[in-house]
N, C-alpha and C positions, 0 to 999 in steps of 0.2 A: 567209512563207517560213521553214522550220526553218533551227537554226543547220548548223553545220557538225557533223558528227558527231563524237566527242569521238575513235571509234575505231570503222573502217570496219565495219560489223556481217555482213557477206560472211568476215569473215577472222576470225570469233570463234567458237572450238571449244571448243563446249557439252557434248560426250562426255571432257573431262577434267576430274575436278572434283578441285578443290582443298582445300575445306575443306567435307563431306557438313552434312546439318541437324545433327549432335552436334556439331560443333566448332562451327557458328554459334552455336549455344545457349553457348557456354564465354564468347562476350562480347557476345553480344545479351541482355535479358531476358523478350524475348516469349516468351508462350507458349500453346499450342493452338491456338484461331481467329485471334489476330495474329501469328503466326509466319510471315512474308509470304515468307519466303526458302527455297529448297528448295538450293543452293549457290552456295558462290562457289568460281571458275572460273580468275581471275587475280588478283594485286595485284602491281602495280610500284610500288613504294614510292618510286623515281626519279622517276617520272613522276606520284605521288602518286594513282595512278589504280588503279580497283578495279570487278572487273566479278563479276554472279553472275544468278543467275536466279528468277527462282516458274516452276513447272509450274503451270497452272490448272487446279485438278480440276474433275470432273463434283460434286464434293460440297463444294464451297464455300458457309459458312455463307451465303452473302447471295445466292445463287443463284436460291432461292426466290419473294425478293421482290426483287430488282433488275432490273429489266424483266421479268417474266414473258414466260415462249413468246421472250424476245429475249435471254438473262441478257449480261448487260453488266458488267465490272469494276467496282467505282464507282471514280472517278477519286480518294480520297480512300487510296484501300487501295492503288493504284501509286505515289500520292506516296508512304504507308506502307513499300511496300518499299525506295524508292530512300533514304526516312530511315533503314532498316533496315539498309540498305548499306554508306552513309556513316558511320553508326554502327560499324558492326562494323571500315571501315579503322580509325576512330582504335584499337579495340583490337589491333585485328592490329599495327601499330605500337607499339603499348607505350604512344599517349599518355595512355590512364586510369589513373590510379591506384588499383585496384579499384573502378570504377565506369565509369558508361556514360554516353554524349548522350541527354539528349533531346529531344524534337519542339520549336524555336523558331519557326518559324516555315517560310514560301514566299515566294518572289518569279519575277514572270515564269511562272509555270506555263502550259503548254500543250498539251492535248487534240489528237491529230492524229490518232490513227484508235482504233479497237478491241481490247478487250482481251478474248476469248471464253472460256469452258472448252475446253479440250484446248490452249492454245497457250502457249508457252514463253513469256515474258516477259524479253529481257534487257536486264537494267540494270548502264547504265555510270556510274560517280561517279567525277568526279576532284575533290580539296580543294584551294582559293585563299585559305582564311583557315583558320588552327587556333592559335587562343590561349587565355589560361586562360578569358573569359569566353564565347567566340563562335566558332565552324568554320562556313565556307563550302563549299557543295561545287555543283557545277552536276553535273547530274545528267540521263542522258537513258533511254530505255526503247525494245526496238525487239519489232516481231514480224515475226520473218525480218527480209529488209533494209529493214523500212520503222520510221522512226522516228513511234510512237505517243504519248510522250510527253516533254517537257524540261521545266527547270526547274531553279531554284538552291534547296537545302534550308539552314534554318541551323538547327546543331544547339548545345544550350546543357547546360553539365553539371548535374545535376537535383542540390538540395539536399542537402548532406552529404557531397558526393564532393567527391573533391581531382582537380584537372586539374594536367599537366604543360602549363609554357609552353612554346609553339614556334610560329615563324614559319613558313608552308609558302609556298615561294615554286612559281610554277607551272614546270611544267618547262620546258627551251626545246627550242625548235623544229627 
């Protein structure tokens, strides 16, 4: 059984975007073929929650040879966006101090349908831990109203950066 959805994906308006791929780039550091995020769309800093999207091109590197005649997202490159996500809240909030998360790890991850070329991909993160050594985010992905993929992402600041401390308490209900 999927969780509960973090935010009803029927009520989420993909034609307004908020911050295009140039701003993502201003506090993501991927770039070219790992550049998983095409915008983000919402952040409620309130509610600690932050929503954006990938377009799936017909020209995605891994097209080729990820199922051939069937191309399939690999599940490694959604978890990638949803890190990519959760990453760019802590900068949209000011918690880096010129620097960025990186990939610590997954917990709970789970596959529930498909992720093609031509289809929108929206990913919702909201953060349950952000301290100096560790951020929690649960993290879900939908295409149209079905939800494809969840998952808690932990993001860790990568050597040399300085994190601000902060407690993120989840919003209430």
């Amino acid at each position: 059984m999927p969780p509960v959805a973090l935010v009803d994906p029927t009520t989420i308006d993909t034609s307004r975007v908020l911050i295009d791929r140039e701003g993502i780039r201003l506090g993501n550091p991927q770039r070219f073929e790992m550049e998983q995020l095409t915008a983000i769309i919402s952040c409620d800093p309130e509610r600690h929650l932050i929503i954006g999207y990938k377009d799936v091109g017909f020209d995605e590197f891994w097209i080729r040879g990820h199922m051939p005649d069937y191309a399939l997202m690999p599940g490694v490159l959604i978890c990638e966006a949803a890190a990519q996500l959760s990453s760019f809240y802590c900068h949209f909030i000011n918690l880096m101090e010129g620097g960025f998360l990186g990939f610590g790890g997954m917990e709970d991850v789970r596959f529930r349908g498909q992720v093609r070329p031509g289809d929108r991909l929206v990913l919702v993160s909201q953060s349950k831990k952000v301290n100096r050594r560790q951020t929690i985010f649960e993290t879900q992905g939908f295409v149209g109203a079905n939800m494809v993929y969840h998952g808690r992402i932990i993001g860790v600041p990568l050597a040399g950066r300085e994190v601000k401390s902060a407690e993120v308490k989840p919003a209430k209900e």
